[in-house]
VOGU-3710 file (C-alpha; in Angstrom, 3 decimals, decimal comma):
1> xxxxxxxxxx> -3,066/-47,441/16,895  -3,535/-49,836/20,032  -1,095/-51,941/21,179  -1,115/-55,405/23,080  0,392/-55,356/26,447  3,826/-57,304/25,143  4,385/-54,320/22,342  3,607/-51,523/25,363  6,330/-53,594/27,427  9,291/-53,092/25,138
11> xxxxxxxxxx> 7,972/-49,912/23,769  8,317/-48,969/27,787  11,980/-50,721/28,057  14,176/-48,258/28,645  12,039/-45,659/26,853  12,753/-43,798/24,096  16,159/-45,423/23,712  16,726/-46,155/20,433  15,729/-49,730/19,396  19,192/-51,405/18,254
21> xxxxxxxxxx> 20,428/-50,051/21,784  17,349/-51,859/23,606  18,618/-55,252/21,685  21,951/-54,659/22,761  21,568/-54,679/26,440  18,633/-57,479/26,134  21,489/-59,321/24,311  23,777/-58,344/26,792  21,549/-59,462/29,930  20,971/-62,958/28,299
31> xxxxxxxxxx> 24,923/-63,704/27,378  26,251/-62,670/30,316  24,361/-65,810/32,469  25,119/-68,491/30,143  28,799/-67,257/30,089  29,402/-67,079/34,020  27,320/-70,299/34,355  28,750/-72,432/31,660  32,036/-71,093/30,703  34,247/-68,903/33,353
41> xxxxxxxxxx> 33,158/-66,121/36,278  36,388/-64,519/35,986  35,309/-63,851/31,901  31,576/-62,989/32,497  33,472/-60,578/35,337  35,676/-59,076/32,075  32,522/-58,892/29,883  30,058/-57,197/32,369  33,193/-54,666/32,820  32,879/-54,257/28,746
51> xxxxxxxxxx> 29,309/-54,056/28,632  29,187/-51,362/31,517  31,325/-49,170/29,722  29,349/-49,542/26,912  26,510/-48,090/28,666  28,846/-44,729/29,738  29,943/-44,355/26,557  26,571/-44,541/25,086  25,192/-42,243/27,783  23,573/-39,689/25,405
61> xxxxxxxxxx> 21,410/-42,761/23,895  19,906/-43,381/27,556  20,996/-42,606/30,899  23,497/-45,049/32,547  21,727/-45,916/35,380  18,958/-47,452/33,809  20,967/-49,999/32,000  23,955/-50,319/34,176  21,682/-50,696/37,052  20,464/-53,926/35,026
71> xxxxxxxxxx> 23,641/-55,120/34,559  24,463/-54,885/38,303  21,129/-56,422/39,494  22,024/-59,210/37,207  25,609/-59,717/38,467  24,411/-59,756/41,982  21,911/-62,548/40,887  24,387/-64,858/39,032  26,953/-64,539/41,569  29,500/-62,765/40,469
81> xxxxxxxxxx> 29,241/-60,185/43,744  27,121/-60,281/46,666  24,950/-57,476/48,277  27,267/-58,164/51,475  30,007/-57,136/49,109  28,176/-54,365/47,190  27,185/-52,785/50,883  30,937/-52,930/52,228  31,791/-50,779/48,934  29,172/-47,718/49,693
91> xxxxxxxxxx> 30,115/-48,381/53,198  33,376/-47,165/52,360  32,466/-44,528/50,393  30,094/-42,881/52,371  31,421/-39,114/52,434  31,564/-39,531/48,763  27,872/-40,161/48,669  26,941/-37,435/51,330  29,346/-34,794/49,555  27,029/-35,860/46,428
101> xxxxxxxxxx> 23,973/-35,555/48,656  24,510/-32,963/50,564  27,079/-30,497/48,567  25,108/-29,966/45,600  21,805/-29,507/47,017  23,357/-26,850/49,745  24,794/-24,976/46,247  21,840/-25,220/44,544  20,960/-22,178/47,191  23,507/-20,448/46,159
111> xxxxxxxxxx> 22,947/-20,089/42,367  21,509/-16,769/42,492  25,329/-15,462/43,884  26,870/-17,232/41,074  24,351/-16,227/38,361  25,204/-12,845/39,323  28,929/-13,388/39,421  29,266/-14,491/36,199  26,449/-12,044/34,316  28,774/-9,223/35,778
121> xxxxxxxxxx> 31,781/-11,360/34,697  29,772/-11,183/31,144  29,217/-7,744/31,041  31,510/-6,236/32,406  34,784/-7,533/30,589  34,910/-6,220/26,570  38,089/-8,088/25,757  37,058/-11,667/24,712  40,494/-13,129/25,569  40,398/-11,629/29,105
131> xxxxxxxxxx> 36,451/-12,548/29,915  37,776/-16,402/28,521  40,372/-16,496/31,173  38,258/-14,875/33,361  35,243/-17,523/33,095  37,916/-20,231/33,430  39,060/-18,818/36,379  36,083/-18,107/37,945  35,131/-21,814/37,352  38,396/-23,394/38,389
141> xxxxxxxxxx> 37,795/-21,795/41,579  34,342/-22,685/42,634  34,826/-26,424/41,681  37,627/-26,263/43,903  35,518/-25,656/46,752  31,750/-26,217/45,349  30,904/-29,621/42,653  32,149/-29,084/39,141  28,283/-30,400/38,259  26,795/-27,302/40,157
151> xxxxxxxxxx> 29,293/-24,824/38,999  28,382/-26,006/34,800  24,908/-26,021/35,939  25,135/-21,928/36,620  27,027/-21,410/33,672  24,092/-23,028/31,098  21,641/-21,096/33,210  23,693/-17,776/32,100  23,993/-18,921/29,019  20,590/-19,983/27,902
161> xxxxxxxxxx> 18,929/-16,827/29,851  21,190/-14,433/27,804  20,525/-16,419/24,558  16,437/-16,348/25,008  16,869/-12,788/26,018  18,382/-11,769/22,705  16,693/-14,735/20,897  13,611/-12,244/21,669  14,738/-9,380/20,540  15,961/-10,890/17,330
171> xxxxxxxxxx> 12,474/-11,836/17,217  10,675/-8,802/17,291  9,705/-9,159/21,056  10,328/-7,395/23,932  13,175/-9,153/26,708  10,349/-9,599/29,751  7,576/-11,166/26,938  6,990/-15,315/26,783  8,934/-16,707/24,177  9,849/-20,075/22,817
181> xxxxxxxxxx> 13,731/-20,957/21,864  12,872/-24,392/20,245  13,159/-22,379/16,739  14,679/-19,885/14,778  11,222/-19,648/12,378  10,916/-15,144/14,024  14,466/-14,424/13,765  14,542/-11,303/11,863  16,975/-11,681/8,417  18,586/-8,462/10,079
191> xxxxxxxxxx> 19,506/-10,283/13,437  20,685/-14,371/11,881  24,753/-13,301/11,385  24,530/-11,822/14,701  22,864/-14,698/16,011  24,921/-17,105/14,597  27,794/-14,773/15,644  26,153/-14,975/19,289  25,926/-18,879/19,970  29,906/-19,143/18,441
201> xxxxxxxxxx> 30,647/-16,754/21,118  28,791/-18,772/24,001  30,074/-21,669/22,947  33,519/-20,794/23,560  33,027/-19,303/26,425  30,669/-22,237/28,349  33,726/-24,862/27,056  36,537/-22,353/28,251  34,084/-22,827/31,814  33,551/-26,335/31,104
211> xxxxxxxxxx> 37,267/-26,968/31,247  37,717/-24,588/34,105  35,717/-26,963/35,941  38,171/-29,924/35,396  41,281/-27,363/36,202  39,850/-26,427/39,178  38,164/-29,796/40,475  41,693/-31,786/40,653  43,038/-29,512/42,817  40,960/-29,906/45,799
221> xxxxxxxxxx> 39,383/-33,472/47,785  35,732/-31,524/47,130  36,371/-30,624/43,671  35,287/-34,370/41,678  33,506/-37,331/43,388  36,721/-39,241/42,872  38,883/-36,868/44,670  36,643/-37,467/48,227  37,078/-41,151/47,932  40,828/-41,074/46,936
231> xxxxxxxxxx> 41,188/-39,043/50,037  39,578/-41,364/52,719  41,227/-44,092/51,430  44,624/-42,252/52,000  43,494/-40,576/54,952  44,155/-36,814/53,410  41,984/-33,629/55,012  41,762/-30,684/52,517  45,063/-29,210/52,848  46,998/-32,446/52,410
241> xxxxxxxxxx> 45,223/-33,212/49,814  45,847/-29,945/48,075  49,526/-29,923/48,417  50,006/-33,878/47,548  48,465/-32,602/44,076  49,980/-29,048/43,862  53,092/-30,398/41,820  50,865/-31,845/39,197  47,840/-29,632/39,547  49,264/-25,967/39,339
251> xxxxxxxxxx> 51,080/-26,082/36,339  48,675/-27,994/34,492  46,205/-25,093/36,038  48,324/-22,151/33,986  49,106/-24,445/31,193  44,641/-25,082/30,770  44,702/-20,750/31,075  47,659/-20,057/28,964  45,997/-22,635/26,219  42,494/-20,510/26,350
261> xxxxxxxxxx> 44,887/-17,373/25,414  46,648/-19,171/22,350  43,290/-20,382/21,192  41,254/-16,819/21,442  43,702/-15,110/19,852  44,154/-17,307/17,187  40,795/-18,457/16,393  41,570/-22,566/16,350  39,373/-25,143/17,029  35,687/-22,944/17,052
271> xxxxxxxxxx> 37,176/-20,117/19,691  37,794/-16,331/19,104  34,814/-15,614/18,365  33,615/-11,837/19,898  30,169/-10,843/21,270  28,360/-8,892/18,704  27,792/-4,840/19,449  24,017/-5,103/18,567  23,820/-8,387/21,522  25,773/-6,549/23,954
281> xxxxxxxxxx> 23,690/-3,907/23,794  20,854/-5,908/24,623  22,670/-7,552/27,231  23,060/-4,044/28,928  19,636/-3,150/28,640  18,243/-6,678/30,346  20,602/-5,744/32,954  19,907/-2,508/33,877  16,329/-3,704/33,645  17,057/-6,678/36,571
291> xxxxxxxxxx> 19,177/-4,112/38,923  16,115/-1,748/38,728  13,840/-4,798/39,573  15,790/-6,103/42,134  14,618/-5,506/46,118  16,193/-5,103/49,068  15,169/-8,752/50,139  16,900/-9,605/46,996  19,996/-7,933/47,900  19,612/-9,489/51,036
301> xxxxxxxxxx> 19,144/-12,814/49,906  22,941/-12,472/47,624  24,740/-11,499/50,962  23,304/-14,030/52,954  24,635/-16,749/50,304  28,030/-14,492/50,437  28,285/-15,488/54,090  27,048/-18,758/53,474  29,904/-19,029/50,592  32,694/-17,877/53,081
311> xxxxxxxxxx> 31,617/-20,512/55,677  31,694/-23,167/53,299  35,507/-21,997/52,297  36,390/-22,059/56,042  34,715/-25,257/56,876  36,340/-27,132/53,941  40,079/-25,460/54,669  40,043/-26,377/58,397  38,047/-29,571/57,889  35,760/-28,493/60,812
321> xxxxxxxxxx> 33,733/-31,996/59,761  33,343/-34,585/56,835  32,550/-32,679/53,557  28,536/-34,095/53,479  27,822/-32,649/56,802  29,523/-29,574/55,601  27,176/-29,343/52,846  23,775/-30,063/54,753  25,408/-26,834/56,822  25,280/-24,987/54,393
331> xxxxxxxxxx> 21,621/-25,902/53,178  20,082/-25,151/56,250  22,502/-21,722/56,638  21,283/-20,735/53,081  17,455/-21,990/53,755  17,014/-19,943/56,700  18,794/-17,010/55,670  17,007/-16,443/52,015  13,339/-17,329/53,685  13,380/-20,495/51,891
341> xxxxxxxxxx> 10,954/-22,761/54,375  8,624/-25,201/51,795  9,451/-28,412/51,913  9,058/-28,779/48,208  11,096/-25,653/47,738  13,767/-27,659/49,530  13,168/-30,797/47,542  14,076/-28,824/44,301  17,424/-29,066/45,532  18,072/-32,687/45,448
351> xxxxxxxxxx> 16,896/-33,011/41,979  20,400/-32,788/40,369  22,611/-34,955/42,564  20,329/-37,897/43,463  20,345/-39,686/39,776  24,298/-39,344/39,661  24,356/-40,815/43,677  22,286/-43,505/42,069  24,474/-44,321/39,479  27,296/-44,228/41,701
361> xxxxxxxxxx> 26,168/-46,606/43,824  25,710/-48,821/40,572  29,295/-47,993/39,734  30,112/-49,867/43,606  28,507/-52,544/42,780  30,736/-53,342/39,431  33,263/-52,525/41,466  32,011/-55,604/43,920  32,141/-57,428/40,473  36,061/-56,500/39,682
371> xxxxxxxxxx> 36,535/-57,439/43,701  35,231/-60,517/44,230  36,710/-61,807/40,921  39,461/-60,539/40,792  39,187/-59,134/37,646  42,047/-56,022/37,863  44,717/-58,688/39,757  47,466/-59,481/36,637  46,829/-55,785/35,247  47,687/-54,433/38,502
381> xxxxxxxxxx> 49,980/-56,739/39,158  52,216/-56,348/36,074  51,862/-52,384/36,704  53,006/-52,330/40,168  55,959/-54,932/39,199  56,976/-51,249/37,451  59,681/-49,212/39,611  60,220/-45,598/40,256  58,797/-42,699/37,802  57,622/-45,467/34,992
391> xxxxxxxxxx> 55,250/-47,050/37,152  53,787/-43,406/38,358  53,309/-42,252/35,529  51,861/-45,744/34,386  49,009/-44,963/36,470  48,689/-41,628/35,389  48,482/-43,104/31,555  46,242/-46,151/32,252  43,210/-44,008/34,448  43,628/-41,005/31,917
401> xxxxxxxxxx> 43,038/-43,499/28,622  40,479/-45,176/30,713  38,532/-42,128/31,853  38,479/-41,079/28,425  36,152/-43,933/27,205  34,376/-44,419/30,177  33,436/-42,563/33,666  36,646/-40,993/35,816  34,603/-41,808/39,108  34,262/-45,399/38,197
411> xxxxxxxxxx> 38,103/-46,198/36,960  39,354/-43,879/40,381  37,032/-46,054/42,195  38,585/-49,319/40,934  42,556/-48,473/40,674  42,428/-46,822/44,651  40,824/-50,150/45,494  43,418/-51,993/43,864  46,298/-49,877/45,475  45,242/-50,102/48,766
421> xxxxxxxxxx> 44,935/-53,633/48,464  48,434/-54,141/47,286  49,662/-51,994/50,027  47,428/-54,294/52,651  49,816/-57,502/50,743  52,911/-56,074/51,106  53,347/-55,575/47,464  54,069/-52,196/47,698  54,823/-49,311/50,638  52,865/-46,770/52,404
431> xxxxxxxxxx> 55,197/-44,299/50,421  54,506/-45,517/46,977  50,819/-45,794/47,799  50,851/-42,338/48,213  52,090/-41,227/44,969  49,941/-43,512/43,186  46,979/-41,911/44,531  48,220/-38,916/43,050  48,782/-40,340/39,538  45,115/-42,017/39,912
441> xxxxxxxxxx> 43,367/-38,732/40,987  45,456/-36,234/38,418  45,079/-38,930/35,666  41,250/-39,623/35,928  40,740/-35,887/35,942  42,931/-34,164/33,548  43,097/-36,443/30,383  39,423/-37,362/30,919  38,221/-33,592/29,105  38,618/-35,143/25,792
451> xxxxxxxxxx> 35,300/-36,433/25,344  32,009/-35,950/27,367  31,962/-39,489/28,644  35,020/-38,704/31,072  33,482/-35,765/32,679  30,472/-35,770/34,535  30,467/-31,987/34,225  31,123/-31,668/30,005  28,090/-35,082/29,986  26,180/-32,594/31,927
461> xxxxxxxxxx> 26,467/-29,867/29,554  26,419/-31,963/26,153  22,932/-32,889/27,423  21,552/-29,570/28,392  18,411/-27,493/27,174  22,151/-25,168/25,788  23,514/-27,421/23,687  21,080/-27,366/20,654  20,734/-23,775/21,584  24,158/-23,190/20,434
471> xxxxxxxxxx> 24,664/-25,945/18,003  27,565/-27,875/20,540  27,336/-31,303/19,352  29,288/-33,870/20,663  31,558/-34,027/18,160  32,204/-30,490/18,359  32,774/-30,855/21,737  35,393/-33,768/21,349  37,415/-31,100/18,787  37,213/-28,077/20,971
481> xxxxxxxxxx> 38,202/-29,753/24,000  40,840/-31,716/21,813  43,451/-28,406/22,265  43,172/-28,505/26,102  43,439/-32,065/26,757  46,645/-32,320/24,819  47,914/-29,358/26,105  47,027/-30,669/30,035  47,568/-33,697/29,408  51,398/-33,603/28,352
491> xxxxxxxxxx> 52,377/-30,858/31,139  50,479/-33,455/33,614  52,724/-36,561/32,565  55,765/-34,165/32,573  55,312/-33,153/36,116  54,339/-36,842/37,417  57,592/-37,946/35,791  59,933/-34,858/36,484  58,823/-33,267/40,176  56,424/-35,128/41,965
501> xxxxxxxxxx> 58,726/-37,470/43,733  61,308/-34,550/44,824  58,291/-32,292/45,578  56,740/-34,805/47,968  59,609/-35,332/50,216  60,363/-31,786/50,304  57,140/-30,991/51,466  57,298/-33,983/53,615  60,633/-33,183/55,231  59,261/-29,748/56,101
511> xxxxxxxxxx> 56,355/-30,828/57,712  54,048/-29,831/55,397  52,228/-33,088/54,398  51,829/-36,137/56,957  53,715/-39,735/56,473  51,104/-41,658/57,055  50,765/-45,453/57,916  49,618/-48,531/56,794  47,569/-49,029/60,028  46,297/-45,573/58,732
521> xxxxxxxxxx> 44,862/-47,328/55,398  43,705/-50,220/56,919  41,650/-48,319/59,256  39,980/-45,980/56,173  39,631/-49,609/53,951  37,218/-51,029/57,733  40,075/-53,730/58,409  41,421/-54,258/61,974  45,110/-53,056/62,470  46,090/-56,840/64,514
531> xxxxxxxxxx> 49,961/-57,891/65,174  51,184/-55,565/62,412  48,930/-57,094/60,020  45,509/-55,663/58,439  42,685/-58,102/58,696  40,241/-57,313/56,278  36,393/-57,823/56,814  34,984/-60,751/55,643  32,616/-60,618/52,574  30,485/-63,168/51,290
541> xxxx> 31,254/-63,452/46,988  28,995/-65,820/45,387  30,640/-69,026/45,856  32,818/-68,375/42,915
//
């Protein structure tokens, strides 16, 4: 049926979006003008805050960017920010948009390592309780040094290649044929219960990783977005950073690994389930039918990204340079070394971190928004007006409920702003700027597994080719992630309020972490340090 050209234009806005979501944000984009223009900036600011986190949480319906990136266009043109101010925030977090750039896309040429990590991780382990640790682990410790969205994005790849390869089977096909996964029309009556059986056990396993990711990321100034910008704002390298965390971030590590125990063995929340004799079987065969396949290029190829892997560990520990450069190191070390020479080979790479860079540049300019207005001044305020442990652990409380709802890179990005600033006013010290950062970075990453919203990484995965593979909705996400965040959550607050401020100035008093200055701060927020005094650059807000 043909259609005039205004039907084809909202047909085309925001695509396939679903149409009560299209009138929202139309609704939204009309409001917020007559509000900012007629009533009060400093409530449009509030409402464009609202509406933005509308569009995270409703991230499955259409991807943020789209609609967010409205919603900042808009802002920019009715005042409430400026592009002056919007271009001093991705000024200032420019390593957090290289690591983004740069870090996944060098990874990305590494996936054939970690593919073949974790299918011998698969394998090679019988006991479910131990591989579930295991795959935790394993994950925990690449996001520390690699990007929690890289790291989920080789665990789906494991996961849907060993589903299709049994999905064939179960079929009637052989493992090397063409096969379509969209339906479950072939499965042989003799293969559904093992099946069935078979996506319960890889969807424990890829949310055990999933959460391994989180564990893992909080630890390290390379492990989340967030972490990288919370860094140059304090002026932390990589082993600063690590230890400033360590109080919070090791126990809550063996807390997330002793929870993945409790819940294989007792079979709560959608976990304990085992892998099924007849799959593993046809696991083995697949992969004795890959080693016999692989060549010595091949082989090759997996210890060149082994080097490649080890450089990237050393690089980050000594902080031989800023974490993007580090990662377009290790694209051109992995490039050259695996034969890997097309330019459009090379542009594959970039695929997966340039839409989230996007957004995140969207997220700076709400954040331009929340500056120029004011917006988080009495909340922050009446926090920091707090003393000792309560406000710490405040902090950790407000970003963790926040990051739950909405994105953990955008709240990070808009309490560390508002930390600084009080440090730059003399509202607080150097010293309790410090432990705040802490409480920001551990609270937007540890409370914010309880729904896919928080996580880039779990977001990632809920909207995979996997998930309908193996039946993870979002709501059964949100329950089997419901254990863990509890669990991590509580032993996070415990150690923010019980050892954080002891463990700090031990570790300061023995030289192992800096005390570092408020000329320091100024310098990593682009002020000049003048007669004691930060002088902040001037930005240009709107008029309002």
């Amino acid at each position: 049926m043909s259609r005039s050209i205004p039907q084809a234009f909202v047909s085309n806005f925001l695509g396939n979006a679903p149409d009560w979501y299209k009138v929202t944000i139309i609704a939204f984009l009309i409001i917020n003008p007559i509000v900012a223009l007629s009533v009060d900036p400093y409530i449009a600011g509030w409402l464009l805050i609202l509406e933005f986190i509308f569009t995270l949480a409703m991230a499955l319906k259409c991807y943020p960017l789209l609609p967010g990136g409205l919603l900042a266009i808009e802002a920019v043109f009715i005042g409430l920010t400026s592009p002056e101010t919007v271009m001093h925030e991705v000024e200032g977090a420019l390593d957090v948009i290289l690591l983004l750039v740069f870090m996944v896309a060098g990874i990305y040429f590494m996936k054939s390592l970690l593919l073949y990590i974790f299918t011998k991780l698969l394998l090679g382990v019988r006991s479910k309780v131990v591989l579930s640790v295991l795959f935790s682990f394993v994950a925990a410790f690449l996001s520390a040094f690699l990007d929690a969205l890289t790291v989920t994005a080789v665990v789906i790849a494991v996961a849907v290649g060993f589903y299709g390869i049994y999905h064939k089977v179960a079929s009637g096909k052989k493992f090397t044929s063409e096969h379509d996964l969209g339906t479950d029309d072939e499965v042989h009556d003799l293969h559904r219960e093992d099946l069935d059986n078979f996506r319960s056990f890889l969807r424990s396993l890829v949310m055990h990783a999933a959460v391994g990711t989180a564990l893992g990321g909080v630890c390290t100034l390379v492990g989340e977005p967030q972490n990288l910008l919370i860094a140059s704002k304090a002026s932390w390298e990589f082993g600063e950073f690590f230890l400033r965390m360590a109080p919070i971030t090791i126990p809550v590590f063996f807390s997330g690994l002793a929870t993945a125990i409790l819940l294989e063995l007792t079979g709560w929340f959608g976990y304990g389930q085992k892998l099924p004799e007849k799959v593993r079987a046809v696991m083995e065969d697949f992969a004795e039918h890959e080693n016999e396949e692989r060549t010595p290029r091949d082989n090759a190829a997996l210890v060149a990204q082994a080097i490649t892997g080890i450089w990237l560990i050393i690089a980050l520990g000594f902080h031989l340079a800023d974490v993007g450069l580090i990662g377009l190191s290790v694209i051109i070390l992995a490039t050259a070394m695996c034969g890997v020479n097309d330019e459009h080979q090379i542009g594959h790479a970039f695929e997966e971190a340039l839409p989230f860079t996007a957004l995140l540049t969207v997220f700076f300019a709400i954040v331009g928004v929340i500056a120029d207005q004011s917006l988080f001044k009495p909340i922050t305020d009446m926090v920091l007006a707090l003393e000792g442990n309560t406000q710490v652990s405040m902090f950790y409380l407000a970003n963790g409920i926040l990051s739950m709802i909405s994105d953990n890179v955008f709240v990070a990005t808009i309490y560390i702003n508002e930390v600084a600033k009080a440090v730059i006013d003399g509202t607080i010290t150097r010293e309790v700027f410090d432990k705040l950062a802490v409480a920001i970075n551990t609270g937007t990453n540890i409370p914010s597994v309880a729904t896919p919203n928080g996580q880039a990484a779990f977001l990632f995965l809920l909207t995979s080719a996997l998930a309908p593979l193996i039946r993870l909705s979002y709501i059964k996400m949100v329950i089997m992630a419901f254990p863990y965040m509890i669990v991590m959550s509580t032993v996070g607050l415990i150690m923010v309020i019980t050892s954080l401020e002891s463990s700090t100035q031990s570790m300061t008093e023995k030289g192992y972490i800096k005390q570092h200055t408020i000329e320091e701060l100024c310098q990593a927020m682009s002020g000049d340090w003048k007669d004691n005094h930060c002088v902040l650059p001037e930005k240009k807000s709107g008029g309002h």
